[in-house]
Structures are given as structure tokens and as C-alpha cells.
C-alpha positions in Angstrom: 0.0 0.0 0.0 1.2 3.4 -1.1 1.9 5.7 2.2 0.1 8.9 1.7 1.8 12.7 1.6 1.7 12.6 5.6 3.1 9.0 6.1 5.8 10.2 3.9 7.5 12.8 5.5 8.9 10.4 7.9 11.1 9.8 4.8 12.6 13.0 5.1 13.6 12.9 8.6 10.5 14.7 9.9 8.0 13.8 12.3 4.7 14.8 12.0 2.7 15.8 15.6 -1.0 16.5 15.7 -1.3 20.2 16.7 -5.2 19.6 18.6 -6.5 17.3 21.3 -10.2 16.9 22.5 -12.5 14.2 24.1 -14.2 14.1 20.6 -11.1 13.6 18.8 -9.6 10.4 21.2 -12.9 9.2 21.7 -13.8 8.9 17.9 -10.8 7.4 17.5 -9.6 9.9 15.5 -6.3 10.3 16.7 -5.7 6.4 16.7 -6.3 6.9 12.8 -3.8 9.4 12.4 -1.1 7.6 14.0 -2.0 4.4 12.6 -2.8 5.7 8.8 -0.8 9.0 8.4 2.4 8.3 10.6 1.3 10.9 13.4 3.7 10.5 16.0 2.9 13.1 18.9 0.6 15.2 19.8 0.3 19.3 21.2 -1.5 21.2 23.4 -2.0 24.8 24.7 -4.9 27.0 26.9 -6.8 27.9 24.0 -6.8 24.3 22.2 -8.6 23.3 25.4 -11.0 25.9 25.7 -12.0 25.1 22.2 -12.5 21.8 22.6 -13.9 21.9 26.6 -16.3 24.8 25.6 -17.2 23.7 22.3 -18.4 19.8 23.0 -20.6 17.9 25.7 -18.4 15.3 25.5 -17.0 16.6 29.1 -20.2 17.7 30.7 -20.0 14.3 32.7 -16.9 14.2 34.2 -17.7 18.1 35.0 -20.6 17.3 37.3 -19.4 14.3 38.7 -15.8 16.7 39.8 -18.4 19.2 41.0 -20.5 17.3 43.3 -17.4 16.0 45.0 -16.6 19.6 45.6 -13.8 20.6 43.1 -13.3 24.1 42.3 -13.3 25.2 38.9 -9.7 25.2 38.6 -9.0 21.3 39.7 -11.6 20.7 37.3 -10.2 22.2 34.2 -6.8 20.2 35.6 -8.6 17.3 35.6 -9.9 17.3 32.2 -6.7 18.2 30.6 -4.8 16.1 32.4 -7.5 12.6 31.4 -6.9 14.1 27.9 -3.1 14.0 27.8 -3.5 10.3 29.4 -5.8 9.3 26.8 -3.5 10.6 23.9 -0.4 9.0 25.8 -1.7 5.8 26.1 -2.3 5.8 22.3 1.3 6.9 21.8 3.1 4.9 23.7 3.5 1.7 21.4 5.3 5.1 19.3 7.3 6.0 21.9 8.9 2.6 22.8 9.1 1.3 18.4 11.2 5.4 18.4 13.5 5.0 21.4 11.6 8.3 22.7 12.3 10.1 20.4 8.6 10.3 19.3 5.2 9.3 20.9 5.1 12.5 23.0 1.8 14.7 24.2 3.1 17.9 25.2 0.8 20.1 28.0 1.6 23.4 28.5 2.5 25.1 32.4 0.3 28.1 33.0 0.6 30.9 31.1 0.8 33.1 34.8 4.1 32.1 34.9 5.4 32.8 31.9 7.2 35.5 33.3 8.3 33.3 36.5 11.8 31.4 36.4 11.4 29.4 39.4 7.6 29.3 39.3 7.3 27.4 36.1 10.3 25.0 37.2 7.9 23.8 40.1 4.9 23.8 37.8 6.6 21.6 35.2 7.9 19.2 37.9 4.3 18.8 39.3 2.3 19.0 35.9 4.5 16.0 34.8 3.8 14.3 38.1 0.4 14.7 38.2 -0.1 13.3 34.7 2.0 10.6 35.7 2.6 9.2 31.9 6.6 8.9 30.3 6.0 10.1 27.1 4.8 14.1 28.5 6.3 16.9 27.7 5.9 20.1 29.2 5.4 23.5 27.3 7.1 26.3 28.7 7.2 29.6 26.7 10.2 31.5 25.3 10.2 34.3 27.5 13.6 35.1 29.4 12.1 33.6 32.0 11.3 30.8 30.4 14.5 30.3 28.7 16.1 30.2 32.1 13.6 27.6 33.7 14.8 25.2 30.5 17.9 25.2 31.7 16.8 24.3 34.8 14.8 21.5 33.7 17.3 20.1 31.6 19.6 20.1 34.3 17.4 18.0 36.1 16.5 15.7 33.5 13.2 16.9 32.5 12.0 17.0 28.8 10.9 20.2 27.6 8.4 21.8 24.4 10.2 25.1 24.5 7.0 27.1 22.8 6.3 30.7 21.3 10.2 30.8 19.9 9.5 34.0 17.2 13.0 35.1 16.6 16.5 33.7 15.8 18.1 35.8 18.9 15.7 33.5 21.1 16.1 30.7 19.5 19.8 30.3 19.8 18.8 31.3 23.8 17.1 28.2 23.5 19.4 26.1 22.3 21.9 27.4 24.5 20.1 26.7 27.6 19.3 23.3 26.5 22.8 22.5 26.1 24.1 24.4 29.1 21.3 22.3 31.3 22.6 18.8 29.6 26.0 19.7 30.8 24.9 20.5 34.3 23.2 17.0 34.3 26.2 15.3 32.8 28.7 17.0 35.3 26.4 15.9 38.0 26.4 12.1 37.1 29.9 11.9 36.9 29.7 13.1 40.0 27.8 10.4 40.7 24.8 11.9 41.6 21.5 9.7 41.5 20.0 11.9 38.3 18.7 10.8 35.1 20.9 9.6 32.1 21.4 12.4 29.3 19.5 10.2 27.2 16.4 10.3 28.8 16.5 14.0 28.1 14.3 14.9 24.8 13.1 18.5 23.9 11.7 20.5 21.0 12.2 23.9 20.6 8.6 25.6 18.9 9.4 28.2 16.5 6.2 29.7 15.0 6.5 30.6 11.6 2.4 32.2 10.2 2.1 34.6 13.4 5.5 36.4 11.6 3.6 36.2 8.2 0.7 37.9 9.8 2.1 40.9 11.2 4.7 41.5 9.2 2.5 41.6 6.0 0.2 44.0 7.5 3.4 46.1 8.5 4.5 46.4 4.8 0.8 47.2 3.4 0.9 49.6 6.1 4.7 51.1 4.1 2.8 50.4 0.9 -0.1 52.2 1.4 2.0 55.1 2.9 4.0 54.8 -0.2 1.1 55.0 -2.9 -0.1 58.2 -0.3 3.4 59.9 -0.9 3.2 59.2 -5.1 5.6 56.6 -4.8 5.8 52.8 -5.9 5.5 49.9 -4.0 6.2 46.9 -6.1 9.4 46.2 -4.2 7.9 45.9 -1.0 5.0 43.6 -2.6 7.1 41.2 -3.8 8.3 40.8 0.3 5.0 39.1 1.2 4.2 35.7 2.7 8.0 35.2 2.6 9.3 36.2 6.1 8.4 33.0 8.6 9.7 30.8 5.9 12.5 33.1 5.8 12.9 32.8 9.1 12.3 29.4 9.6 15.0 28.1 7.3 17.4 30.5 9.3 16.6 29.2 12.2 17.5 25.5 10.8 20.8 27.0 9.5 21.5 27.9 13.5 20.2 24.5 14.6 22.6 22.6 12.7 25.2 24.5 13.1 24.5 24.7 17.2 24.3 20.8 17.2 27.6 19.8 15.5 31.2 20.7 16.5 33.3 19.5 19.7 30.7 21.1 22.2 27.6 19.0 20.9 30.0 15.2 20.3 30.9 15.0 23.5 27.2 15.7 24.9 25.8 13.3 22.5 29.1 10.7 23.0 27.6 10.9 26.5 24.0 9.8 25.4 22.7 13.5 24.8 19.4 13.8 22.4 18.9 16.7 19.7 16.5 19.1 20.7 14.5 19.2 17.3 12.9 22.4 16.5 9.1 22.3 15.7 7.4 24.3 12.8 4.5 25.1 15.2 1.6 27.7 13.7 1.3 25.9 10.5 -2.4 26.9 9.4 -2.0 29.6 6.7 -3.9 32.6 7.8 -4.1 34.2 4.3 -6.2 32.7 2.1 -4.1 34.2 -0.4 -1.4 31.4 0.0 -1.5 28.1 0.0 -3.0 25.9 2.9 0.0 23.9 2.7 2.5 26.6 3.1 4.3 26.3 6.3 4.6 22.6 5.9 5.7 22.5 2.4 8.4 24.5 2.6 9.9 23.4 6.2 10.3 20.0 5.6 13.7 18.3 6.6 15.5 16.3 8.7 15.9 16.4 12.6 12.9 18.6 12.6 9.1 18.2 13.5 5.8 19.7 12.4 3.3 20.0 14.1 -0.6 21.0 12.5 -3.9 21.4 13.4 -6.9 18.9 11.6 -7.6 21.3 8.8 -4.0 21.2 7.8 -3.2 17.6 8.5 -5.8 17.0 6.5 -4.8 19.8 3.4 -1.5 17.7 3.5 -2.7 14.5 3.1 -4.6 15.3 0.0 -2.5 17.6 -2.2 1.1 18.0 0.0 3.9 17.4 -2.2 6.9 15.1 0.0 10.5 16.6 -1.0 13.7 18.4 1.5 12.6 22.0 1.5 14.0 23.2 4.4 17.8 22.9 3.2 16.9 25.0 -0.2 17.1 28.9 -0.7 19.1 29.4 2.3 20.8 32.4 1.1 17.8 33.8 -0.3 16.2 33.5 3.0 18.9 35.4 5.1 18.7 37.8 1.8 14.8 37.8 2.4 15.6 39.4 5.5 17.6 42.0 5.1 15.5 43.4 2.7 12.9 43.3 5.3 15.2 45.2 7.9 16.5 47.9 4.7 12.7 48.5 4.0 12.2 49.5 8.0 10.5 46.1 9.3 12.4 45.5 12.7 12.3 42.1 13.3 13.3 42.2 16.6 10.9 44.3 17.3 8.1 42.2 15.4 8.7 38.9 17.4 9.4 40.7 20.7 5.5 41.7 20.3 4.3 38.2 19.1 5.8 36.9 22.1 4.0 39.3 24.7 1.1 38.4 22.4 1.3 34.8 22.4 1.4 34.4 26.3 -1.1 36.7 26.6 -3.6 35.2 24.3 -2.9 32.0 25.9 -3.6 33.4 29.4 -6.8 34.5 28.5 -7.6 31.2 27.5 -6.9 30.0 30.1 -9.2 32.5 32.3 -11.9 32.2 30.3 -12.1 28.3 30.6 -12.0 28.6 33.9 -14.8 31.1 34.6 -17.1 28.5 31.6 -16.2 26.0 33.8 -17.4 27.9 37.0 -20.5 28.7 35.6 -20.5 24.9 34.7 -19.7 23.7 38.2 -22.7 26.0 39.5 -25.1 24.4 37.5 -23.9 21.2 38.3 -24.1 21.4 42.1 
């Protein structure tokens, strides 16, 4: 039997994870499907992928009333339900996780987006949200702030796998890495000192670099230059032709760094002592602008080493009309071109994923608020 566009980017070195999770989708046996027919081998998570799904299905109001009447607040219950959820998908990843040596088979659940700006805050969280899940094959999200960058380190240091999320720039994303590899080499120097601490190769992580988001805003910052432009009686055909091409731009840069950070003395003695890659993830894959294609960001980041991760819609937009072939290694002087051109024309990057950041975790914490006051108003009915 012919594998399908999905099932074949495992050919290329890339793993494909299912950017959704729901009580409708594992109980369907949806997600069983997708690992089983498409080669699907992990699954995401964040605050507003579970408000969708909680808020948006009955498929919970059970376990809701039954939590309720045995007095849990509205908080334990949302924990609750998240945390059956990433069981659920675990368990149906696990026969992944054992065939990959880990290095697949992984549900990743995010750490609460009020600490995002909290170092030691979302170390404890991470330690207790993979505790209370109690599964092997969880990772825990923790975003890209500096704060967050610091708690990775942390984490790796004490043998923790990580989803390091909302990565938006190639200044954070070599913090990332960085603190990745500095935490490995705390763990390592604390075995050979014989310290009872996990083996470096227990240690997995994936480093979530968003690539539409950057699309998004910086496409409306350069019909914003256009239109100022046309205002002024001047052309804008040179700053046209800079759209839809910045988070692939970006993207492939950030692959350049990747290999180049994992390779040389520094990485072969970390890996000679059992260390794991930490694979960057093409998260935010759904094209935004119908304008472009619904296959964008997964057509043209495909590789090896790497993961993507998508939502249904675009899982399913791959399978019918994606197009298998290493893209990610191609036009990689055109992308760092791409981007200086974006920087000459007076799009500051920086700047640009500094704001997506501060947007990200705050878009996530309202998610997270608002599923907790449904789920109050939920737990009132049900008492």
C-alpha cells in the first residue's frame, strides 16, 4: 500500500505531531487513525486548544458534574480534564514512543501561562504537571520568555524533557538552544559526580518556533509602508514582492543555527555521552491568508531532525495535495537575503517577534481564564 503525503514525510527525517487534542477527537478514535494511517507520532497542546475543545463539545459535561458534586473548584476541574486528555493521547502513543526510542510518541501540556514571566515558578509547575499526569511520554510546554528560557535550563539540568513554545525570533532561538545544552552539561557533570540523576539520554526537547504569526504581522506592516507609499506618489512593487516570505525566511534560518549549534566538539561530546537533539518544531502551521496556499508552512519546512506539528484542517490539506521533498535545506541564502531586505525596508524584526511573544502568552492566558470562569459557571449548574 502506497503511504500517503503525511506517512511520507517520515522519509525526510520529519516527524509529523497533531497540533489539537479533545474528548471528541480520542474518543472517535480519531487520533488512533492518524497515527495508525498518516504516521502521526505526537501530539500538542495549549490553553486555547482546550477551551475550544472543553467549551465547544458535551463530551466533558459528565466528568464536570461528577468533579463538581465531590466539591472541586473550577480550577481542579479544568486540571482534571486536561490532564485525562493527555492520558488518553499518551496511552495511544506509547507503542510510538517505545518502536522510536523516545524520540517520538510524545503529548506535550503546557504550564500556565501566569508564569510565563516566572523562572522558578514554572520549574515547580513543570515538575508537578508531569507528576500529576504521571505518563513517560509528556512533555511540558514552557514559553520562550527570558524567564522561560532560564527555567529550561533548569529543567534540563534536572532531567526533565521540555516543548520550548512561542520561539519567534533567531536571537531567542539560539537562547534556547543554548540553555538546552548548558542544562545537559549540568546533568552530565552531576552524574559523573555520581549523583542519582537521570541519564542524558532520557533527556528529549523540541524547541517551537512559530512561523504564520511572523507572516501575519509582518505583511500587514508592509501594506501599512505600501499604502503610505502610494499616499506619498511613490511605488511599492518592491515591498509587494516581500510578502508571505518572512516566517519561511525565518524558519529556514533558524534550521541554519540548529545545525550549526548541534555539531562541532561542544555537541559530540554531549551526544558521545548519550545526549538527544533538541528538534525544532514548525508550530503555527495553518495559513492565515487565504491568499497562499493551505500547505505553506509545511511545504516548505520539511527536513531532517525537525518536527511539524498541525492542526486537523491542515493535516488534512497535506494529506490530500502535500507534495513530499527536503525544502527546508533549499534557498538558504535567499532566506537570510529575504531578511535584510525586510530590515532595509524598515521592518524590525526584533521588534516584530518581541511583540508576538508578549502576544502569544497573553492570548494563551486569556484562554486559560476564560475556561476557567465557563467552567465555573459549569460547576454552578452542576451542584
Amino acid at each position: 500500500m502506497e503511504l500517503n503525503p503525511l506517512a511520507r514525510l517520515a522519509q525526510f527525517g520529519q516527524s509529523v505531531w497533531c497540533d489539537d487534542i479533545g474528548r471528541d477527537l480520542l474518543l472517535a478514535g480519531r487520533l488512533r487513525t492518524l497515527i495508525q494511517e498518516d504516521g502521526v507520532s505526537g501530539v500538542t497542546s495549549n490553553p486555547t486548544i482546550f477551551y475550544r475543545a472543553i467549551t465547544e463539545s458535551t463530551a466533558y459535561d459528565e466528568a464536570i458534574r461528577t468533579l463538581a458534586s465531590a466539591g472541586a473548584g473550577a480550577l481542579e476541574i479544568m486540571e482534571a480534564l486536561m490532564a485525562d486528555d493527555i492520558r488518553y493521547a499518551a496511552d495511544e502513543l506509547y507503542p510510538v514512543h517505545v518502536a522510536t526510542a523516545s524520540k517520538d510518541g510524545w503529548v506535550s501540556i503546557e504550564v500556565s501561562p501566569a508564569l510565563a514571566y516566572d523562572t522558578q515558578g514554572t520549574v515547580s509547575e513543570a515538575i508537578r504537571l508531569r507528576a500529576f499526569v504521571g505518563r513517560p511520554n509528556v512533555m511540558v510546554k514552557v514559553p520562550a520568555t527570558a524567564e522561560g528560557v532560564g527555567a529550561v535550563q533548569d529543567l534540563a539540568a534536572l532531567g526533565h524533557s521540555i516543548n520550548v513554545t512561542l520561539i519567534f525570533s533567531l536571537e531567542r532561538y539560539r537562547e534556547v538552544m543554548e540553555s538546552y545544552l548548558s542544562g545537559l552539561e549540568t546533568l552530565r557533570a552531576r552524574r559523573e559526580a555520581g549523583e542519582d540523576v537521570p541519564d542524558l539520554r532520557e533527556v528529549h526537547g523540541v524547541a517551537s518556533f512559530f512561523v504564520s504569526r511572523i507572516d501575519t504581522v509582518v505583511d500587514r506592516r508592509l501594506g501599512e509602508l505600501i499604502a503610505g507609499r502610494a499616499a506619498a506618489g511613490k511605488g511599492g512593487a518592491g515591498l509587494e514582492a516581500l510578502r508571505g516570505k518572512a516566517a519561511v525566511a525565518s524558519a529556514k534560518q533558524a534550521y541554519r543555527l540548529f545545525r550549526e549549534t548541534f555539531s562541532g566538539p561542544r555537541w559530540e561530546a554531549l551526544r558521545e555521552a548519550g545526549a538527544t537533539l533538541q528538534r525544532p518544531l514548525w508550530a503555527s502551521t495553518s495559513t492565515k491568508d487565504p491568499a497562499y496556499s493551505d500547505i505553506l508552512y509545511v511545504q516548505e519546512l520539511i527536513g531532517p531532525d525537525t518536527v511539524t506539528t498541525m492542526p486537523l484542517n491542515t493535516l488534512d490539506a497535506f494529506r490530500d495535495h502535500g507534495r513530499p521533498a527536503e525544502t527546508l535545506t533549499q534557498g538558504v541564502q535567499e532566506a537570510a537575503a529575504h531578511l535584510a531586505a525586510l530590515e532595509a525596508a524598515g521592518i524590525a524584526m526584533a521588534q516584530i517577534a518581541a511583540g508576538l511573544e508578549r502576544d502569544g502568552v497573553r492570548a494563551f492566558a486569556e484562554s486559560f481564564e476564560a475556561l476557567q470562569a465557563a467552567l465555573e459557571v459549569k460547576r454552578q449548574e452542576s451542584a
